[in-house]
Every structure is written in structure tokens, then in C-alpha cells.
N, C-alpha and C positions, 0 to 999 in steps of 0.2 A: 504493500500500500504506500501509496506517495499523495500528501499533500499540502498545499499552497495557499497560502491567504493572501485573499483578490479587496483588491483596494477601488470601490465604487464610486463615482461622485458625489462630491461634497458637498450641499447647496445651505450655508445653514441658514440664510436669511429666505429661504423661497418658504414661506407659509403656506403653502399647500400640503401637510401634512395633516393625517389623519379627515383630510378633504377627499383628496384625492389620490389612486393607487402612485406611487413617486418608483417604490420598488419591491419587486416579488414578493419580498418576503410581507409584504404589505396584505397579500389575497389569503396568508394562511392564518390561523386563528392563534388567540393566546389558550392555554388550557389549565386545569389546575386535578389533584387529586379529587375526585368524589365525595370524599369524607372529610375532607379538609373546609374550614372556613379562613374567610381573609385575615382576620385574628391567630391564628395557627402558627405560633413557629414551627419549623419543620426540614427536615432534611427527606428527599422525595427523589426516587431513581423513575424516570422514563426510558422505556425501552421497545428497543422497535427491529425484528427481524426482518429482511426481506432478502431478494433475490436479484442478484446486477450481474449486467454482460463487461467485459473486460473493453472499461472507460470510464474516462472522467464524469463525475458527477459534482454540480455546483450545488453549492449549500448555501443556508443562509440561519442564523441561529440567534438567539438572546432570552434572559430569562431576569427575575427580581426575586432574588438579589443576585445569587450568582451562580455560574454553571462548572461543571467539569464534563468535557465532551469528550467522548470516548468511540473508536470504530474498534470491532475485536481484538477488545481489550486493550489496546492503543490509543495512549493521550494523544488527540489532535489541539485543543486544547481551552484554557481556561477564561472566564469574562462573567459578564460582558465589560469594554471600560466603562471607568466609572462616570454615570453623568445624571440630571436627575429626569425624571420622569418626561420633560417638554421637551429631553433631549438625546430620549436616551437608545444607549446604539446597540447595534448587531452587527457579527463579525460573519464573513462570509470566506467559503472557502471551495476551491474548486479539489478534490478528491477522487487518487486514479486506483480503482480498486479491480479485482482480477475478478472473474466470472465464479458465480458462484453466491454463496448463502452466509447472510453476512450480518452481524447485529451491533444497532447505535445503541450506547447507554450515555444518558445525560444526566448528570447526580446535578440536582440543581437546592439549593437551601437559601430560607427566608426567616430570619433569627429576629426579625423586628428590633424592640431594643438592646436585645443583648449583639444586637450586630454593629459592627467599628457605627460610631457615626458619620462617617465620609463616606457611608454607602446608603444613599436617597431611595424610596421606595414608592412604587406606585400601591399595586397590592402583588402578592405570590401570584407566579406567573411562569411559562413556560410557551417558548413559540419556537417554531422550524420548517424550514421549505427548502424543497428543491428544485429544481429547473428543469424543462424538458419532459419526457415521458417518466421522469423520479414523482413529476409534483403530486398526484394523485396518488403514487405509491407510499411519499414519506412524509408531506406536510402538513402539518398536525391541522385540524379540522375537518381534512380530506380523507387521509388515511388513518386507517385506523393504532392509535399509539394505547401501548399497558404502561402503568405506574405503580409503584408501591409506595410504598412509606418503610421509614429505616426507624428505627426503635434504638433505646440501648444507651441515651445521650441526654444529659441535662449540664444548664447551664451553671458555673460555678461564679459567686459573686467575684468579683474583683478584688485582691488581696492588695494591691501596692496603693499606699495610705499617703496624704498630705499634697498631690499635686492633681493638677486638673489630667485626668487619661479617660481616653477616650475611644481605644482603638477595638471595643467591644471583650465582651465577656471572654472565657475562654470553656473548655466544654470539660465534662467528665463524659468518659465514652465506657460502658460495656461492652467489651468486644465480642463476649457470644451473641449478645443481643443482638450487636450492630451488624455481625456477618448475617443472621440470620431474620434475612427480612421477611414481612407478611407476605401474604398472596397478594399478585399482580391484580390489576381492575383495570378497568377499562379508563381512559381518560375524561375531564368533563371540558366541554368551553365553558370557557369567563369572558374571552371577546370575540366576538365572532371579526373572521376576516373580512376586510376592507369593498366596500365598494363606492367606487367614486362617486360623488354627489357632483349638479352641474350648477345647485344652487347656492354650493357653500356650505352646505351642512356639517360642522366638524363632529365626527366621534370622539367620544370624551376615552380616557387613558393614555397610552404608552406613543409620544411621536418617533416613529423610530429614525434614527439617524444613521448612516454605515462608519462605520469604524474609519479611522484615520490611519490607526495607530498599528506596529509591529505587534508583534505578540514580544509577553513580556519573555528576559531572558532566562533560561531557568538551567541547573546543574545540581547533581546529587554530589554532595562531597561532604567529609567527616572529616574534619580539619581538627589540628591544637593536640590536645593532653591533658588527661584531670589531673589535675592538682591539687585538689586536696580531698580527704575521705573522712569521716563519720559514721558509727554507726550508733550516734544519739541526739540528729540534730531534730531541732524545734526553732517555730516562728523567730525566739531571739538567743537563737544560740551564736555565741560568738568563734570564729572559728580561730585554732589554735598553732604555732609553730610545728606542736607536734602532727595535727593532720594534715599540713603540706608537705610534711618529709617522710611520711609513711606509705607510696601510695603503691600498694603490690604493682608488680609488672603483670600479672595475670589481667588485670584490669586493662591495661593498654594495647591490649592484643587486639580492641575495636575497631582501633585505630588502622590496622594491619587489615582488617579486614575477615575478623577470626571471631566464632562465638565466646561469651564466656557465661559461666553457669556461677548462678546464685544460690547458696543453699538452702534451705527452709528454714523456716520462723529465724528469717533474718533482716534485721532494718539499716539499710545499707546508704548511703549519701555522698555521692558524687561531683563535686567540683569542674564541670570542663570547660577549661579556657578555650577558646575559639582561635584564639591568638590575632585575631580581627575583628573587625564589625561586619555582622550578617543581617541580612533579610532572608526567614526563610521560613516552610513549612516544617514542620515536626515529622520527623518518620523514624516507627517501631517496626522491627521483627521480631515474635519473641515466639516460641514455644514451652509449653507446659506452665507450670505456675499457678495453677487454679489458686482463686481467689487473691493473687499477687496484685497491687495495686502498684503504678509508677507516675509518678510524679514527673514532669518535664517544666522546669520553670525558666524563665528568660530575665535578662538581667543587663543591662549597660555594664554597672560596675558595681564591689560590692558596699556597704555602708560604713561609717564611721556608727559608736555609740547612738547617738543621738538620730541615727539613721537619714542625718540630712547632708552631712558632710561625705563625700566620696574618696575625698583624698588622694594618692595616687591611683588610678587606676590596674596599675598591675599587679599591687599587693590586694592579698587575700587575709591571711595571719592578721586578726585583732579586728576581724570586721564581722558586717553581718550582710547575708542575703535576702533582699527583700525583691521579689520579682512577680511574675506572673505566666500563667501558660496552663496546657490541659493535664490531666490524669486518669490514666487508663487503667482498668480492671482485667484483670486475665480470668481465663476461663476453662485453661488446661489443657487447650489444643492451640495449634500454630497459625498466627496471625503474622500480619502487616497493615500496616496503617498508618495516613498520616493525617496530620492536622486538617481542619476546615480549612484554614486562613493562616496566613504568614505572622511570624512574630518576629522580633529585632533584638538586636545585643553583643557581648564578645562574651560573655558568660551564660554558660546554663549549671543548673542544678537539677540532679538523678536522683532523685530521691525513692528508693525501692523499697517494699515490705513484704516480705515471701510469707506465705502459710505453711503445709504440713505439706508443699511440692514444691524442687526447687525448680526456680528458672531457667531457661537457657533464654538469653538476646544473641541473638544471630547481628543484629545491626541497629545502631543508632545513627543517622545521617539528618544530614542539612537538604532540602529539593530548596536550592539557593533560588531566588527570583527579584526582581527589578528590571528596572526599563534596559535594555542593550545600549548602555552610553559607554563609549570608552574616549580616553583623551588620544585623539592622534595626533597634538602640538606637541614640542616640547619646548622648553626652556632651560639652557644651560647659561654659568656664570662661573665667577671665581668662587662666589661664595657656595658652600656646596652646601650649605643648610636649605638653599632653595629647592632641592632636593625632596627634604622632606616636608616642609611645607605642599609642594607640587602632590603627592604622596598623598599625605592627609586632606587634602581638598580634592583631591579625583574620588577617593573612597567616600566621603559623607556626599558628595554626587552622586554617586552612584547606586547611594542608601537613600537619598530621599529622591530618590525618580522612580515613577512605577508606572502608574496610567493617568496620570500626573506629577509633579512636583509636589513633596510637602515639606512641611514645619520640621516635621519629624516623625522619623517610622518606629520610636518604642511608645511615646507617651500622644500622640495626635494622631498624626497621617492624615493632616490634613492640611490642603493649600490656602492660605495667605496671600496678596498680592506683594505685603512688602517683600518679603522672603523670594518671591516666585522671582520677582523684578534680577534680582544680585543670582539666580541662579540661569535665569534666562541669557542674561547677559556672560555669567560664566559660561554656559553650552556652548555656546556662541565662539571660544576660544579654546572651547573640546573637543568640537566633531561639524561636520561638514551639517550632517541631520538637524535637522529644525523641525521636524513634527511634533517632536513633545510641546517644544516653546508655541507653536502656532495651537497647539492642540489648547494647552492652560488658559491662551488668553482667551480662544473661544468657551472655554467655560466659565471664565467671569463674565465674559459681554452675555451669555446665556444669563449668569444670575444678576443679570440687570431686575431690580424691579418699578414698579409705578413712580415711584421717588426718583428713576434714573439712576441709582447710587448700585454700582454691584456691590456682592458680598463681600465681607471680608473674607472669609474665608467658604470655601466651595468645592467640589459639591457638599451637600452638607445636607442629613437630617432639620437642622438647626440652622436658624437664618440669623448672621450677625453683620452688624455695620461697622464699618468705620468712616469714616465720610476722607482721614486723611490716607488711608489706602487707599479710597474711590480715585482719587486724585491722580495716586501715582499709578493706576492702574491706566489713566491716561498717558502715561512716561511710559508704561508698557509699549503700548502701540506706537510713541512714537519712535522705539531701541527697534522694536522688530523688523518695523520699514526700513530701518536705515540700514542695518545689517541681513537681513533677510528677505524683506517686503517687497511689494511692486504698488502700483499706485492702484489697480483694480484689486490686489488684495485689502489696501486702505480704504477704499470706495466701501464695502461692504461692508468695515467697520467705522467708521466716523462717525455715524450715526448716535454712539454709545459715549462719544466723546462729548460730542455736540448735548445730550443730555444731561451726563456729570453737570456741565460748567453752566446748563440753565437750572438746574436744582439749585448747586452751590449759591448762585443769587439770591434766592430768598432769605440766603442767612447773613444778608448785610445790613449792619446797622444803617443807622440814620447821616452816620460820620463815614460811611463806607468802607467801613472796616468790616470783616468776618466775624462775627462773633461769635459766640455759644453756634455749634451744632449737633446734628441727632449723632448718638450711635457713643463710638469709641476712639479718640482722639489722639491714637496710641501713636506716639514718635520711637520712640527707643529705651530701652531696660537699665534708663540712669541708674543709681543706687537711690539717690536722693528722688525722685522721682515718685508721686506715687501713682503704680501702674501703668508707667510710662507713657504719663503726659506731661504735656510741659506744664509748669506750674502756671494756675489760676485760666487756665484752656476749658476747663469744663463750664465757666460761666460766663469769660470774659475775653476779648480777641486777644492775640497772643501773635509773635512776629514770626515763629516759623509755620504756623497753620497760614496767616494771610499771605507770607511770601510764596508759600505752595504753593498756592491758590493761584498768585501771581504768578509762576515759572509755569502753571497748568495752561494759562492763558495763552502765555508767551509759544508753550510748545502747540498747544493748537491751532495758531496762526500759520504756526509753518506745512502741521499739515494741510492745513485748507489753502495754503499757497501750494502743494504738489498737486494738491486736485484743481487747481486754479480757479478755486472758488475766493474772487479777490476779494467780495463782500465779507463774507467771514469771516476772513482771514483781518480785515481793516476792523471790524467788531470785537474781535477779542483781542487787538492791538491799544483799540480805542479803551477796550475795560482795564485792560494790563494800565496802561498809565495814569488810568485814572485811581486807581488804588495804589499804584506808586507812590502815586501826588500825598496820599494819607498814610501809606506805611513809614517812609522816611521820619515825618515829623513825632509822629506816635511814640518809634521803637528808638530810633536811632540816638545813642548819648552822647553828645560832644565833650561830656570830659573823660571818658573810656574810650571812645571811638571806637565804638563797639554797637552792638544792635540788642538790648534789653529783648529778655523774651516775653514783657510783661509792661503794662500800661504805666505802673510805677515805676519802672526799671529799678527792682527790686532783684530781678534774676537775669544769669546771665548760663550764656549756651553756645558751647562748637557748631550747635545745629544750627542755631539760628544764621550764625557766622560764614559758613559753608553754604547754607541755602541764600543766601545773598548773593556771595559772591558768584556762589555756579549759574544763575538764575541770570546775571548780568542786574541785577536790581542796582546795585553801586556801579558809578559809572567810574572806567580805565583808571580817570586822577584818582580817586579815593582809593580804589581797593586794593592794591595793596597796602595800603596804611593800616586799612582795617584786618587785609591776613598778617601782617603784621602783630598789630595790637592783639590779635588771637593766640598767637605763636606766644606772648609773653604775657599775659594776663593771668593771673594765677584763682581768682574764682569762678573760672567757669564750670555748669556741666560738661563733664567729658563726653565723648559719644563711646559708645562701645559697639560691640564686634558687630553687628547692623548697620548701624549710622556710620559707622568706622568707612565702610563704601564711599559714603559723602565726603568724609574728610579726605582719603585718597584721592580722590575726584578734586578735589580744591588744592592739593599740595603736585597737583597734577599738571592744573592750570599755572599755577605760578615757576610750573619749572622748580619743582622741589623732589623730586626723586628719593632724595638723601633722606628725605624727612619719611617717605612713606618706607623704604627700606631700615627705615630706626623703628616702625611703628610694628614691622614685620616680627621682631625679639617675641611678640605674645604668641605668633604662633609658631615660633622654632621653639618656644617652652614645650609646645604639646607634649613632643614625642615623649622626653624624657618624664613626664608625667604622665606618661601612661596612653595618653590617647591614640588611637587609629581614625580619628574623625576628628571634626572641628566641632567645636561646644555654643552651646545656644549664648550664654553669657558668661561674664567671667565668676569665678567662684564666687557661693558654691554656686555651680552654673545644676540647674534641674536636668537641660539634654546633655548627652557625650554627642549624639548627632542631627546636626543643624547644618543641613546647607547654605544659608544665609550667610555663612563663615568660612565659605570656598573663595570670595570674591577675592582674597590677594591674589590667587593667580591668575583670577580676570586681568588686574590691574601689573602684572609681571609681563601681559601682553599688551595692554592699550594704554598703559599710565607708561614704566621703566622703558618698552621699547617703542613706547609710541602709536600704537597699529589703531587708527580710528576709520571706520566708514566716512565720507565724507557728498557723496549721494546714495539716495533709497537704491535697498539691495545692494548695497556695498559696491556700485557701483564703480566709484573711485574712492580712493587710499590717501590717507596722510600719515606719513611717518615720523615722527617726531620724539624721538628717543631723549629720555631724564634718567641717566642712570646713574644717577647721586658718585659715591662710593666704586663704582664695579667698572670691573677693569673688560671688560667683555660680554658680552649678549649674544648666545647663537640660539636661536629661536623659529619653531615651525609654527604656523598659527593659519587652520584652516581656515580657508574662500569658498564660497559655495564657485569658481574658478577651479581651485584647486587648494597648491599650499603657498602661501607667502614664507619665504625662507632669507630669514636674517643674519647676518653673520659678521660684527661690529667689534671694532677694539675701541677703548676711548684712553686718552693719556692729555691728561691734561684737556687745555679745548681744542683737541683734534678729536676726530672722531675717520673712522676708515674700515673700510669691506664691502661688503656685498647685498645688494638686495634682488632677490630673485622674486618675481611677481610671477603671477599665474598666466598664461596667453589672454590675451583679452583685459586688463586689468591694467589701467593706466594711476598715476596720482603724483602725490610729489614728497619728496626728502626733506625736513626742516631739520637744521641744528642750527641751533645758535640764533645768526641773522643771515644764513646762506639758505636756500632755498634750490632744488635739483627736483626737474623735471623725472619722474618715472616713467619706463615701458616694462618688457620682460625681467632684461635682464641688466641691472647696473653696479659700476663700479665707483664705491663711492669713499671721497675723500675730499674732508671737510675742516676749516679752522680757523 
């Protein structure tokens, strides 16, 4: 069997869905268990025998919440991606099967709340079509489909205490149970398939959209070494020097790939370091063991006393494990099995309790899974710590990309505009592919609602604002166009833009300032901060909400100048200065020379500081006075590892390299503390992994060596290298072209080598005050 996943058109702004038929899988019905109501969590197997001649057969599939799709016994594979009900898709697949008699199984399960909440639901659901003389044979409505129900599984509350987690329950499984499903029934419809209306009429449920996206990447592997053992641990047991240096070699034979056997009435506890950060599903083999229960728990890192502090991360001795995951039941014969759902970490805990039969585990594995992103830039220098910096920002990329970008894959798993923003733009300096990034922002422009403001964060059970992410969600669209975009991919979204910034209106005062708005105000994880807003923002205007406001303006004019919509583009020119004309006098303090985040200027801010200068609010004379006055002003809030992007970006502008290579020290600490990812904040930080905190090697490519888009789709290039300190830059950095290939010595103010451009891809060379025309291929030397 050989199969393929077929990529349909993509229309998401044509509203004729659930109007009228758009695609096949549109004529075949959704279906559900007979005995099941839409209240029902459930794990539900449909299955369907038939008989195929030796060819291809096209498919088309999707279910609520999510499916496992199987051809004799064969992952083709897993979905749908995530989106919410107005949007949500099916993945299609053309499949060459040899002649003969042949059976689909689609484990499909709908956990309600105990499901992550980044998984949106219409109600329990299940659809499938085929094409050609299949369609009457396989798709559901048409052909006749059996279902059962799986038994054996109940939800376990969530054990990890004191922080917001979100990523849904995890299960306790019965494995006799669960192998041993009821009698099949016949299936029921819950929507019948589509027929076009000529007068508009929309059926209400599921709009189906075709998938965008790869299939996620996935690999079985058992990585690491336990490290420590117990055979008395409890919720606060503190683990000891002596259970790290005791650990039999019998145990690690897993590793190798080799059973090993547990004896009866033994309570046995497992330490396995990963020796990285994983996203993955859980999987058991175990034979015998009746009545053996195993515990699989998932973990970042382990705890200090007070179980808030983490401390180094690679030490174990003198800590505690507080984590989360399922627990399986044995039942005396030989099983496999893996988890529902993926969980996250570099740590797991084994936790086994044998009865009056011992175990044998034949395997304990990782089915690894995340989006296929790999980094195909690189960056080379004298300093070889950039190294691992590069290193730990590929991997927390890597962990928070799935069928989305998120916050974070142990405690959320869920997308953020700010977060998305610093990772979009990282992608962008990791791989040639842009789907994911096109994919994300079509899911905020989706969770637009009536207000115009998308969600904070999305897809999402739970609808939450921010009005200062809405903003930057505008800065979204306008990084994608320039590195990515075309001017008909912008067409299709402006619209969303154009909305933000007529909401945003309503919330100006009388003095045309910004003031108090809805939602969550959230700039960045100050210390001082509380819940990182700026201070006195939740009732009164504040100078980095209205400068936002203002650089949102400013970037919308330019889109509406690629669309040559001149009017627009002179309307929010016209608003940008006129809230200039009141931010200035408001914020700005002439004996700090500096910009008060606060109508008192009682407070002061990097951000506020940064979002001027980048925004062009202070004009050429002033601003360096004012990044000056920043650089040496000793009360400000600092930005941290988030807002940290902005400041790179402002020490970027001024030709400060040095500056943003001095700020770099926070993340060459990781390693040596433990970390294999970048952390949400600085200690105690709550995540080990944050994407948000990949962005230095964004800025090792378009800050230190310069690399900027400089028309939509990256059209043309500016290079313009700030390499503070560093004696050399050899550097690849995908072009949807190809690869742009740098290779620079600097000594003093010369600068000299080579820049290689892709065929097609013209731009220019800036050092200093010299300026060199780019083609292919140039030799460059400059002083």
C-alpha cells in the first residue's frame, strides 16, 4: 500500500460553504454511534471492509475531535488540524492499494472537557468519502459503515498544582477492557450530506475547509537513561543521592531494545531522563502482570522543596516530581498501546506496582510528533557559544510547532499572537516552508469576531482578548508579505486589518489618546508588572498601548499603499499623526528624555522606549538621544525574553550589534543550566519551553548579519551587517529563491567576502556609509 496526501484549494474567504457543495467530501454525511449522545465523551472505532481492484483510490476524511486512520492495520494517519468549527478541515489522501479485500479503521475520540482546550468542538462527529466508483462503496451516508465503542478508560483529574495547564486530562486505560471492544452497530447520521441551495440557505455545523498542512512529523524512539530508582516513592517524596547511583543495569536493557521483567508485589519507580525535550505519544508493551498498574508521568524538570523553584535542570538528587500523564492497568495477557494525545518534557516517571504476577515490558518508546520544521540556515562565528544558542532555539521550535505554533507544549498548547509573531519570523530564517506561518495567521483572521479584534489566543474552546495582541496581529500580516507574501495573498486579508484599527477607535478619549480597552492588555512578564501590563493601562492611556496603536496605523498605510488603495493608505496616515500630535506631549519627559509609560510619568519602560523608536514616532534629530538616554537610565522596566525581540530590533536600528551580542550571555547560561529549550521567563520561569525565546537566532540572521526583505515576498534584499565584537559571519539563510550564502570577515571598519544570492534575487550591500549594488554573485570589500 502506498499513500499520499493531496493538497486541494484553498479559498478561505469564499463563503459558500455549507451553501453550497465546494468539495466531495461535502455530499457524504457526518455520522455518530447509535447509542451515543452529543454529551458522551467517548472513544468510538468505525470500521469498514470492502473490496478494491489494484489502484489508486482518493479519500477524503475528518472527525470532532480527532481521528486515527488506519488501512490494514496501517497508520495513514492522524487529524484533523486543529481549527474551530467555521473552519474546520479535512485531510485528503489519494491511496494505491493492490486488488483484493481490504479494511478502514478510524479510532476517532471526543473527550469534551477533559480534552486539551486548543481542541474547538462542534459536536462528536465522524465523516469520509471517496471518489469515483469508491463513493457509494465507502462514504459514510452512502455506504454502509459499523462502529463500536471502546470501554476500559476514565479520565484522571489533573495532578500538576499552582499554574494555569491546560493541555486536557490524561486517561487511566484498562487494557483488557480496552482491547476488548463491544459489538459493532451499524452507524447513525447526525448531518446529512450537502446539497447545494440556489437561494443561500446555509446548513448549520461543521464548514469544512481542506487541509493546508503536511502531516505532522512522527518517529518511535526510546532515547536517554533512568536515572534514578525507588521502590517507595509518593506524591512528595524527595529523591535521594542514593537513588541516582543505584540504578541496576538490568533496567537499561530498554534502552537496547531488550524486555525486562518485574517481579510480583513489587513497587518499583523509574526516573528516565530523555536527555532532551520531547513531544510525544506514550507507548507500552507489556505482557502478563495481571492487575499490575503503570504509571507514565511527564515532566519539564524536577522540583525544588517548595515545588516552584526548578533549579538546575539536570539535577534530580534533592528534588521532587510533580508531573502529569496516563496509567494503565494490566490484565495478564500481552498488550500495546499508546496514549490518546501527545504529552511534553525531558523527564518521565515509571512508576510500576506488580500483584501476585510478574511483568515483563517488552518496550517503552516515544511515537515522537511535531510539525517537520528543520533549520536549513546556518550561522557560524568566532564565538562558538552561538553554537548553542542556535541549538536550543531550533529544538523549542521544533517543540512548539505542531498544526500550529504554540505558547507551549507541556502547560498550554496553545497559540498567542504575541509568541506566534517572534516565531513566524524565526521560521522564516529556518526553512524555505511557510505553511505553518500562513496557516497560524489564517487562524487568527478566522477568530476575528463582531468587535473585529481576533483572539488572543486560538483555536481555542475559550475565547480570550487582548486588544494589544489584536494589534500586533496586524504586524503579523504585515512580516508575512514582506518575507513571504504577494499582494493577492494580502488582498484576501486586509480586510481583518482594516477592522482591528476601526474597533481600536472607539476607545479614544476625548484628548485622542487610547485609553482603557476590552480584554487583556498584556505587554510583557516585567517582574514589577502586575500581569504584565504596563502600569495604570487597565484604566488609563498608557504610551506603549497608544504608540502600538500608532506603528499599527503606520504599518497599515503601507499595506494599503501595495494594494494601491491610496485613500486608505492617506486615512490611516492622516490618524497616525494625529495621535502623534497627543502622544508626544502626554508621554514624553524633557528632563529624562525619555517617554513615561504613564500620564504622570511616574513609570518608566525599554518598551515604551523601543516602540518609539522602531515605530519612527521620534523623528532622526531626537532619537538617538532618546536610545541613548535608555542605554543609561537606570529605573527602567527591563523587557525580558519576549519584549527582549523589540529591544534587539532597536539596538539593531542604531547599529548596535555589540549591544544585542552582550544581551545574548542569558541565553548561552541555558545550557549549563540544564536547559535543551528556551524558557518562557527568567527564573523561576513556569515553561522550560517557549518559543517566543528562539528569536536570537532570528536576529543572528537579520539584526548581526543584516538579511532584511526589502519588497513583498522578499523580493529584494538588504544586507547590512552589525557584528559588534565578531571577527567573522559565515551564514546560510533561506529565500523562498533558494539560499542566500554569506561569508564576511570584519577587522576593524573593513568588512570583506562574499555574498552569494539566489538566481533571481537582486538588492544591495550597506556597511558603514558605502552602499554595493547586489546580483548573484558578489565580491565584497568595504571601508
Amino acid at each position: 500500500m502506498k499513500f499520499e496526501k493531496i493538497f486541494l484549494d484553498f479559498t478561505p474567504h469564499l463563503d459558500d460553504h455549507n451553501i453550497r457543495i465546494l468539495n466531495h467530501i461535502d455530499t457524504a454525511a457526518w455520522v455518530w454511534h447509535p447509542d451515543l449522545t452529543t454529551l458522551d465523551s467517548a472513544f468510538v472505532k468505525f470500521i469498514k471492509t470492502f473490496e478494491s481492484k489494484d489502484e489508486t483510490i482518493r479519500v477524503h476524511l475528518s472527525a470532532d475531535m480527532r481521528f486515527e486512520f488506519m488501512i490494514d492495520n496501517i497508520r495513514v494517519c492522524r487529524g484533523p488540524d486543529r481549527a474551530d468549527p467555521e473552519h474546520w478541515s479535512f485531510s485528503s489522501y489519494d491511496i494505491t492499494l493492490e486488488a483484493g479485500e481490504h479494511q478502514i479503521e478510524v479510532l476517532v475520540w471526543h473527550l469534551h472537557d477533559d480534552a486539551p482546550l486548543g481542541l474547538p468542538t462542534y459536536q462528536p462527529g465522524f465523516i469520509f468519502a471517496a471518489e469515483g466508483e469508491y463513493d457509494n462503496l465507502l462514504s459514510t451516508g452512502k455506504a454502509n459503515w459499523n462502529c463500536s465503542i471502546i470501554h476500559g478508560w476514565k479520565a484522571r483529574p489533573k495532578t500538576l498544582k499552582g499554574y494555569f495547564f491546560v493541555v486536557g486530562n490524561s486517561l487511566e486505560i484498562n487494557l483488557g477492557q480496552w482491547k476488548n471492544t463491544e459489538e459493532t452497530k451499524k452507524v447513525i447520521v447526525i448531518k446529512p450530506g450537502l446539497k447545494s441551495s440556489g437561494t443561500g440557505l446555509r446548513v448549520q455545523g461543521w464548514k469544512l475547509f481542506p487541509s493546508t498542512m503536511p502531516d505532522q512529523y512522527n518517529s518511535k524512539t526510546t532515547p536517554g537513561e533512568f536515572r534514578a530508582i525507588t521502590h517507595k516513592w509518593h506524591d512528595n517524596y524527595q529523591f535521594t543521592e542514593k537513588d541516582c547511583a543505584e540504578i541496576p543495569t538490568n533496567y537499561q536493557k530498554l534502552f537496547n531494545h531488550e524486555s525486562i521483567h518485574i517481579p510480583p508485589n513489587t513497587n518499583l519507580t523509574l526516573i528516565w531522563d530523555l536527555k532532551n525535550y520531547y513531544c510525544a505519544y506514550s507507548e507500552i508493551a507489556i505482557n502478563k502482570g495481571k492487575g499490575t498498574t503503570i504509571e507514565w508521568l511527564w515532566a519539564e524538570s524536577l522540583f525544588d522543596e517548595t515545588k516552584k523553584a526548578k533549579l538546575n535542570r539536570n539535577d534530580i538528587a534533592g528534588k521532587y516530581f510533580d508531573g502529569h500523564g496516563n496509567k494503565w492497568i494490566a490484565d495478564g495477557s500481552k498488550h500495546s498501546h499508546r496514549s490518546h494525545w501527545w504529552w511534553s518534557g525531558r523527564y518521565i516517571l515509571i512508576n510500576i506496582k506488580t500483584k501476585e504476577e510478574e511483568l515483563i515490558i517488552n518496550e517503552l518508546c516515544l511515537d515522537e510528533t511535531n510539525y517537520p520544521l528543520t533549520y536549513e540556515g546556518s550561522f557560524e562565528t568566532n564565538d562558538d557559544e552561538f553554537t548553542d544558542i542556535q541549538t536550543i532555539a531550533t529544538r523549542v521550535m521544533q517543540m512548539c510547532a505542531h498544526e500550529h505554533f504554540m505558547d507551549c507544549p507541556y502547560y498550554e498548547q496553545l497559540m498567542y499572537v504575541g509568541d506566534t509573531r517572534l516565531e513566524i519570523l524565526t521560521n522564516f530564517i529556518m526553512q524555505q516552508d511557510h505553511r505553518l506561518p500562513a496557516r497560524c495567521i489564517d487562524l487568527f483572521d478566522f477568530s476575528r469576531r463582531d468587535h473585529g479584534f481576533v483572539a488572543e489566543h486560538t483555536p481555542s474552546r475559550q475565547n480570550q482578548l487582548s486588544t494589544t495582541f489584536s494589534m500586533i496581529s496586524c504586524w503579523l500580516i504585515h512580516d508575512y508579505l514582506m518575507w513571504r507574501g504577494s499582494k493577492e495573498w494580502l488582498q484576501d486579508r486586509i480586510y481583518g486589518v482594516r477592522s482591528a484599527l476601526d474597533q481600536c477607535r472607539i476607545y479614544l478619549r476625548e484628548d485622542n489618546l487610547i485609553g482603557k480597552m476590552p480584554g487583556w492588555p498584556f505587554m510583557d512578564w516585567v517582574p514589577e508588572w502586575k500581569l504584565g501590563n504596563v502600569p495604570t493601562s487597565e484604566e488609563l492611556p498608557t504610551a506603549p498601548i497608544n504608540i502600538m496603536y500608532y506603528w499599527t496605523l503606520r504599518k497599515a498605510a503601507e499595506l494599503e499603499t501595495h494594494l494601491n488603495e491610496t485613500e486608505m493608505a492617506s486615512r490611516y496616515n492622516r490618524y497616525a499623526d494625529e495621535i502623534a500630535e497627543k502622544i508626544i506631549p502626554a508621554f514624553f519627559d524633557e528632563k529624562t528624555g525619555l517617554f513615561a509609560d504613564d500620564l504622570a510619568h511616574l513609570h518608566y519602560s525599554e518598551h515604551a522606549q523601543c516602540l518609539a523608536l522602531l515605530s519612527g514616532l521620534i523623528k532622526e534629530d531626537k532619537a538617538l538621544s532618546v536610545f541613548e538616554n535608555m542605554l543609561g537610565y537606570k529605573d527602567l522596566a527591563r523587557t525580558t525574553i519576549y519584549f527582549s525581540y523589540y529591544l534587539f530590533e532597536t539596538m539593531k536600528q542604531f547599529d548596535r550589534g555589540d549591544l544585542i551580542i552582550e544581551k545574548f550571555d542569558f541565553w548561552k547560561k541555558l545550557k549549563e543550566q540544564g536547559f535543551k529549550t528556551a524558557v518562557e521567563q527568567p527564573e523561576p520561569s513556569r515553561s522550560d519551553c517557549h518559543a517566543w525565546g528562539a528569536h536570537p537566532m532570528y536576529h543572528m540572521h537579520a539584526s548581526l548579519m543584516g538579511i532584511r526583505p526589502t519588497s513583498i515576498g522578499f523580493g529584494t534584499i538588504e544586507i547590512k551587517p552589525s557584528p559588534g565584537d565578531l571577527t567573522f559571519i559565515k551564514s546560510k539563510t533561506p529565500h523562498p529563491l533558494g539560499m542566500i550564502e554569506c561569508d564576511l570577515k570584519f577587522e576593524g571598519n573593513t568588512c570583506k567576502g562574499s555574498v552569494n544570492l539566489p538566481e533571481g534575487l537582486t538588492g544591495q550591500f550597506i556597511w558603514r556609509n558605502k552602499t554595493i549594488d547586489l546580483q548573484s554573485n558578489n565580491k565584497i570589500m568595504c571601508s
